[in-house]
ZAMARGU-4260 file (C-alpha; in steps of 0.2 Angstrom, whole numbers, plus 5000, padded with zeros to 4 digits):
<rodrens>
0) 5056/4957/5052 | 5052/4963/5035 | 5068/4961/5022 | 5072/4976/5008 | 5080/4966/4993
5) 5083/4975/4975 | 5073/4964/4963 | 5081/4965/4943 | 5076/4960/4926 | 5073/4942/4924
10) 5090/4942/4914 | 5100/4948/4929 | 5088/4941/4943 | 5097/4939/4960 | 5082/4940/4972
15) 5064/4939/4972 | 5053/4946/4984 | 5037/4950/4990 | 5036/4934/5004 | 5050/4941/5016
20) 5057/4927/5026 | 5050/4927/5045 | 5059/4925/5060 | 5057/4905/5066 | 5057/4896/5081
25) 5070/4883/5085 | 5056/4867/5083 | 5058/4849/5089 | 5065/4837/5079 | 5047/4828/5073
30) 5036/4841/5062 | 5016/4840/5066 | 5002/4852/5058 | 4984/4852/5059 | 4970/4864/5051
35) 4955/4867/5060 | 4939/4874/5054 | 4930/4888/5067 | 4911/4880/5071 | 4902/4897/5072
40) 4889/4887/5082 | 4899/4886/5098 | 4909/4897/5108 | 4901/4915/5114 | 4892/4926/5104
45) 4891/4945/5109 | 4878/4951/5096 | 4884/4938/5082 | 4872/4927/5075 | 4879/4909/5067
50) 4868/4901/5051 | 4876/4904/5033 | 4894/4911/5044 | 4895/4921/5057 | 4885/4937/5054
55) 4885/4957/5063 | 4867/4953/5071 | 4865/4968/5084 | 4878/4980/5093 | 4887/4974/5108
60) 4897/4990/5111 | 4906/5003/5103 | 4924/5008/5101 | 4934/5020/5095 | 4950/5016/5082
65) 4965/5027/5076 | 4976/5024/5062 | 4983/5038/5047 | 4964/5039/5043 | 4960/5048/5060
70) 4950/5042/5072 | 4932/5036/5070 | 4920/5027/5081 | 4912/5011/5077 | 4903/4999/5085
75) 4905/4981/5087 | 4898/4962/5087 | 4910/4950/5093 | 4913/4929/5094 | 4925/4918/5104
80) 4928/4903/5100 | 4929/4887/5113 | 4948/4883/5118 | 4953/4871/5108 | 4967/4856/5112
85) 4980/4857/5097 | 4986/4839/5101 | 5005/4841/5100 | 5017/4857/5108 | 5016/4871/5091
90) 5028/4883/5090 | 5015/4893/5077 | 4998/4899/5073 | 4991/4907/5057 | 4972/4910/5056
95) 4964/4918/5040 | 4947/4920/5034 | 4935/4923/5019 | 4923/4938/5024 | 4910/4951/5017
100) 4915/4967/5025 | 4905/4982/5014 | 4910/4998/5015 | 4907/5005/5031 | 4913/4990/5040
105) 4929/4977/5045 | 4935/4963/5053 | 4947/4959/5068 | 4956/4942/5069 | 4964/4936/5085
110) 4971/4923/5095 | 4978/4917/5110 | 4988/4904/5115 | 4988/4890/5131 | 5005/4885/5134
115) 5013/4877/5154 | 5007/4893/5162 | 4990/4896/5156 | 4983/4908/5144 | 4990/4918/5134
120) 4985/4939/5131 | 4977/4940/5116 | 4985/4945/5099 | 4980/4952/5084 | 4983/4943/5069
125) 4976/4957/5056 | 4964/4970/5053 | 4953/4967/5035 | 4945/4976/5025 | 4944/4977/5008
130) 4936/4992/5004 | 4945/5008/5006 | 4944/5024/5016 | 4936/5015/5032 | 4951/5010/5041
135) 4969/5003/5034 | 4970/4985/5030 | 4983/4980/5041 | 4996/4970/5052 | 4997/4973/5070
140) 5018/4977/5074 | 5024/4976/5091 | 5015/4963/5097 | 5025/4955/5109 | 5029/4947/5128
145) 5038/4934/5136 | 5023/4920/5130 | 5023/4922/5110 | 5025/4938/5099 | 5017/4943/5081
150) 5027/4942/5067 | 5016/4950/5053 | 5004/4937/5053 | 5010/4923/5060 | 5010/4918/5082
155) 5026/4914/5085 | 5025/4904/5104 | 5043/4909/5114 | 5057/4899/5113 | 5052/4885/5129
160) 5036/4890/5127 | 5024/4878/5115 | 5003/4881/5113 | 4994/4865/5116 | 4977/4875/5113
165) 4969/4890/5107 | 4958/4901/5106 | 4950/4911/5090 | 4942/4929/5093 | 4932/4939/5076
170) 4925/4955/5079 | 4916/4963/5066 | 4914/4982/5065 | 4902/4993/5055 | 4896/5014/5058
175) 4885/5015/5073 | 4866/5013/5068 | 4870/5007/5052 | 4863/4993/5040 | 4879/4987/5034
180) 4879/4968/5038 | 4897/4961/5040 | 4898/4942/5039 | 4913/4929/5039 | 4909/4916/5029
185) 4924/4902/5034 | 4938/4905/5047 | 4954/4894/5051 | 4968/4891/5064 | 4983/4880/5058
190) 4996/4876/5071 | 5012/4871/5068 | 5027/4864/5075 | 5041/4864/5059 | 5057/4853/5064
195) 5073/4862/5062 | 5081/4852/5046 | 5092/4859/5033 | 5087/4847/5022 | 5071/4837/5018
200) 5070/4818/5010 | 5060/4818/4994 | 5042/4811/4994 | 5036/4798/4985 | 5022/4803/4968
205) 5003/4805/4975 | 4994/4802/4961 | 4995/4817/4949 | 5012/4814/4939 | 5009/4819/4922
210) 4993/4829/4928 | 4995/4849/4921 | 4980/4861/4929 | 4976/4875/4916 | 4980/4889/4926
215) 4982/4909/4917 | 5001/4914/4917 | 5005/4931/4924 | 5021/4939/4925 | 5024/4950/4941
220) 5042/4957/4931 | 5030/4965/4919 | 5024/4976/4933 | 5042/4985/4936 | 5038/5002/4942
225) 5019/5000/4941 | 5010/5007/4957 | 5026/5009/4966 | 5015/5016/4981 | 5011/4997/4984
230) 5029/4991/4988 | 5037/4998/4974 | 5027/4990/4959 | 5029/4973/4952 | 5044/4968/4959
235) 5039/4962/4974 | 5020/4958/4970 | 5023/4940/4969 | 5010/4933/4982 | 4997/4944/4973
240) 5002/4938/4957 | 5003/4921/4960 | 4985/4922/4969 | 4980/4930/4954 | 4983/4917/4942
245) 4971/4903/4954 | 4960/4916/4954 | 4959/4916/4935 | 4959/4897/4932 | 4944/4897/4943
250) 4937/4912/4932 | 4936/4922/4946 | 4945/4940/4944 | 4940/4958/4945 | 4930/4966/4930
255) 4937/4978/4917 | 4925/4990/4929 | 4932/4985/4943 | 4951/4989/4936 | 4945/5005/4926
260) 4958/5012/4937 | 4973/5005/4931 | 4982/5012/4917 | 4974/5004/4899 | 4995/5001/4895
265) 4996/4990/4908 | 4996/4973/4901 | 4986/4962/4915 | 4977/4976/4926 | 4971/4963/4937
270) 4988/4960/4943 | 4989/4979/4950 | 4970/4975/4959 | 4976/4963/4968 | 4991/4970/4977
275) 4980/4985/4979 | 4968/4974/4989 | 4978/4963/4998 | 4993/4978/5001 | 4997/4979/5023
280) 5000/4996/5027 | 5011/4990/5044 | 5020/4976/5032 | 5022/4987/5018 | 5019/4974/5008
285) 5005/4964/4997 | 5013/4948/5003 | 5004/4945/5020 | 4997/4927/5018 | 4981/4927/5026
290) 4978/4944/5016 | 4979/4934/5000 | 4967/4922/5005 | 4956/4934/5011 | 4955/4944/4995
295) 4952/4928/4984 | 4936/4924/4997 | 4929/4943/4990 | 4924/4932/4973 | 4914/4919/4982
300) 4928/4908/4982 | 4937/4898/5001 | 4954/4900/5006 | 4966/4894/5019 | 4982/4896/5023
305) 4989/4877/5030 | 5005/4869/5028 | 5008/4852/5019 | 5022/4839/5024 | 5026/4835/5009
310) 5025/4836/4986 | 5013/4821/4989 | 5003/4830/4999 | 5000/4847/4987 | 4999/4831/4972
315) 4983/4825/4980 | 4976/4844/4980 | 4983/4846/4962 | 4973/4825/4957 | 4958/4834/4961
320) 4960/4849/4952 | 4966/4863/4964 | 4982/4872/4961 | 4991/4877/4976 | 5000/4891/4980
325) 5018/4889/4992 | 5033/4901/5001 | 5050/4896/4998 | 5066/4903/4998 | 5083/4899/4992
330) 5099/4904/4987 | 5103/4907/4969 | 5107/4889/4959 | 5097/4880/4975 | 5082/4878/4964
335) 5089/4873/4947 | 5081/4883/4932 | 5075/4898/4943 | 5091/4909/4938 | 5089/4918/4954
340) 5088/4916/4975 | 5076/4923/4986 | 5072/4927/5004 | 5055/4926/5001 | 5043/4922/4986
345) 5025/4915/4980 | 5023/4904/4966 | 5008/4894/4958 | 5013/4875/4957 | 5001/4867/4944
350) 5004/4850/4941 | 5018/4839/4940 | 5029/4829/4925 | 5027/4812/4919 | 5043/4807/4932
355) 5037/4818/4946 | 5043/4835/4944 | 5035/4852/4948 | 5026/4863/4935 | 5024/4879/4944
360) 5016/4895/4937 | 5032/4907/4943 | 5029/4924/4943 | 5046/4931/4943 | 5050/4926/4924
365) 5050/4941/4911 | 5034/4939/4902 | 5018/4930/4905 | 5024/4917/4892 | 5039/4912/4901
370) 5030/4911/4917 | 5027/4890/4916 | 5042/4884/4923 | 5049/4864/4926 | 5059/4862/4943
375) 5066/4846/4949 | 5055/4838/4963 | 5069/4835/4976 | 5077/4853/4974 | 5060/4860/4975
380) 5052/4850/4991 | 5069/4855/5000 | 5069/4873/4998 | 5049/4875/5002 | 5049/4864/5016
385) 5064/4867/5026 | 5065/4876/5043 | 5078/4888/5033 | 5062/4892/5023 | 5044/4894/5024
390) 5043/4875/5032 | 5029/4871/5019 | 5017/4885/5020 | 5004/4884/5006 | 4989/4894/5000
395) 4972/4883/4995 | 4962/4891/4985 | 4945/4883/4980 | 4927/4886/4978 | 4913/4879/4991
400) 4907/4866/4979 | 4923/4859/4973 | 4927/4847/4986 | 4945/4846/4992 | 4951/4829/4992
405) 4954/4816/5010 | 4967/4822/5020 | 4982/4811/5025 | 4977/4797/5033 | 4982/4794/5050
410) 4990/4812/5053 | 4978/4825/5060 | 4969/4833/5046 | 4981/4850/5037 | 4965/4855/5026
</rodrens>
């Protein structure tokens, strides 16, 4: 359920949003996450062709799609991945994607879930594209039966009802007889099972105190009003923000062409881009996770959604030289030095303080100068991974050929 809050000046900040809190399961009391890559080369193929990705090799079939663009007819190449065996009972699924889907074409996502009764139906987890005019990038509401339900993009198993496998389903779209060649590049499936905990130990250093990632800072407070089609402007374009500024210390970002759009006032037009292109017309909002991820994957780059255990888990992403993007909500004076609460926000963590705290890129401060902020390590690990909260959600941002670093060893693999 999508959350309204009234976001202020940084002065007189009371709430933060742009990452609405979404409605969570009651979990068991141990937590468990695992992060699988799809294997294009298994599965079914109905006119796909696996290599470099999954690729729109010939039509299997056409459909027809309505949405406030009007109806159109389009035809279709689809893959199903094998089941898959999650390995413990998850309460949650999020899958998201990097693609190339030109104009004239989009993506499907979906999944379904095995739980003590069988399989589930299938659900759709979001419909991309990122160019414009072809269909509306969106979230699927009203999913929902007595198995699991949608809840903008996250599979929510019923209470009673844990997956203990999967299966992942793409369907690319393009304009019958067209040339446009769609193609996912990477697709993942993290399943989850988040203990219900009100409050989380602290975790021991992993390696990267005293480490500080150069990342850009970018304000999402200096957007106040800006594009208010787009949620309302700045104020709740913290996930777009926030994957902005990884995008930039990768040198990655939309060209002074691409953002020709934006009003030359605007101080960091490529801000207003992103929360154009990741923006849910179903959500309402430019904070749909996999949506983020997707959008960075436009400039060549992977991204995942995943969620960590713990601070010594995003250090070892941080030691080799990846920022990481996490969800967390609290209320105001929770998080020491934010000045503010929230049921809902993205912020950049870049490194880490000689005795272990967090240096996170925050958006909502009100300038890009005061965006760097120093939180205290136990304060922070609690309100990110908490059940109360995101339970640890996290974007990884990276490209292809800089490696990510060994997962945790002896716990199934979260990247």
């Amino acid at each position: 359920m999508r959350v309204l809050t009234v976001f202020l000046s940084a002065l007189l900040l009371t709430t933060a949003t742009g990452d609405p809190a979404r409605a969570k399961p009651v979990a068991a009391a141990t937590s468990d996450v695992v992060f699988e890559r799809a294997d294009f080369s298994t599965g079914t193929a109905e006119g796909t062709t696996a290599g470099d990705g999954l690729a729109f090799g010939s039509a299997a079939g056409t459909v027809s799609h309505t949405d406030a663009l009007g109806t159109k007819t389009w035809e279709y190449a689809r893959w199903t991945g094998p089941e898959r065996a999650i390995g413990f009972p998850a309460t949650e699924l999020i899958a998201s994607w990097t693609a190339d889907v030109p104009q004239g074409s989009w993506l499907q996502v979906e999944a379904r879930g095995r739980n003590a009764e069988g399989l589930t139906t299938w659900y759709s987890l979001g419909r991309w594209s990122y160019a414009e005019g072809d269909i509306l990038r969106t979230s699927v509401p009203g999913q929902g039966d007595a198995d699991a339900s949608v809840s903008v993009d996250t599979l929510v198993a019923a209470v009673g009802k844990p997956l203990t496998g999967y299966q992942l389903r793409l369907t690319l779209y393009r304009k019958p007889g067209s040339s446009v060649a769609p193609r996912v590049r990477t697709s993942g499936v993290m399943t989850s099972n988040v203990p219900e905990r009100k409050t989380v130990p602290v975790s021991p250093g992993g390696g990267a105190w005293g480490t500080e990632l150069a990342v850009p800072r970018r304000s999402q407070n200096v957007h106040q009003g800006h594009y208010p089609e787009w949620d309302g402007g700045g104020e709740a374009w913290c996930s777009p923000t926030s994957t902005t500024m990884v995008l930039g210390y990768w040198g990655r970002w939309p060209s002074a062409r691409d953002t020709s759009w934006v009003d030359p006032s605007d101080p960091n037009p490529e801000v207003d881009y992103a929360a154009r292109h990741t923006y849910d017309h179903a959500y309402q909002g430019a904070g749909n996770w996999p949506f983020n991820t997707a959008y960075a994957g436009r400039y060549g780059l992977d991204g995942f959604v995943t969620r960590l255990r713990s601070l010594t888990e995003l250090e070892a992403l941080v030691k080799a030289g990846i920022p990481v993007i996490t969800s967390q909500s609290f209320k105001k004076g929770e998080l020491p030095g934010a000045g503010y609460g929230t049921n809902g926000h993205l912020m950049a963590v870049v490194g880490f303080t000689p005795g272990g705290d967090v240096i996170a890129n925050d958006p909502a401060s009100p300038s890009n100068a005061a965006v760097r902020h120093v939180y205290p390590r136990a304060s922070f690990e609690n309100v990110w991974l908490r059940s109360s909260s995101s339970g640890g959600v996290a974007y990884v941002i990276h490209p292809p050929d800089h490696p990510l670093p060994p997962t945790t060893p002896g716990l199934p693999a979260n990247w």
